[in-house]
C-alpha positions in Angstrom: -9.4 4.5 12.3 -6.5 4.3 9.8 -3.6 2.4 10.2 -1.3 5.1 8.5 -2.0 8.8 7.8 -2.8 9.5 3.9 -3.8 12.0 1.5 -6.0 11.4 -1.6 -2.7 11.4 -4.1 -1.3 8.6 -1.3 -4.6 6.7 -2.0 -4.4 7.1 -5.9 -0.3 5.7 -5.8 -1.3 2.8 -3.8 -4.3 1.9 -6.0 -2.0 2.2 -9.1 0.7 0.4 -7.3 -1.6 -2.6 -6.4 -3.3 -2.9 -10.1 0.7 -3.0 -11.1 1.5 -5.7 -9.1 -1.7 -7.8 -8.3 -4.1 -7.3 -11.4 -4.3 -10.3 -12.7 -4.3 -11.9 -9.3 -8.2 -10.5 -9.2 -9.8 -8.3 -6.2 -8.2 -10.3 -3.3 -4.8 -10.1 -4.7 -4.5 -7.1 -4.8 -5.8 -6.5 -1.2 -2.8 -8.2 -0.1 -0.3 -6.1 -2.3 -1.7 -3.1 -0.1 -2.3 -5.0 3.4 1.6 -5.6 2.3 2.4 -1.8 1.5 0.7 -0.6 4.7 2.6 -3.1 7.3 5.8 -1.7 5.6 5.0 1.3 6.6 3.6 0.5 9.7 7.1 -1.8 10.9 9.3 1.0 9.1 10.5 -0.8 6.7 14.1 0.6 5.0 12.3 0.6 1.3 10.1 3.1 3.1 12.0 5.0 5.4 10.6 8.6 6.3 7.2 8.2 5.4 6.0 8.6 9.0 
């Protein structure tokens, strides 16, 4: 069960998003760019107010 409701273009921004920030940081890096993204999200956070 996801944590957050998404479409495939949501899926494709957040993969782009995480290679931006994390790339050189390797695979588990970048896992915790998006763990960070989705608690965001999840806690409503002001950058990402609206989004549910």
């Amino acid at each position: 069960m996801p944590r957050v409701n998404y479409r495939t273009s949501d899926v494709k921004l957040m993969a782009r998003m995480m290679r931006a920030e994390a790339e050189g940081e390797g695979k588990q890096g970048m896992l915790y760019v998006g763990n960070v993204i989705v608690n965001r999200i999840v806690a409503n956070c002001l950058d990402f107010k609206g989004l549910r």
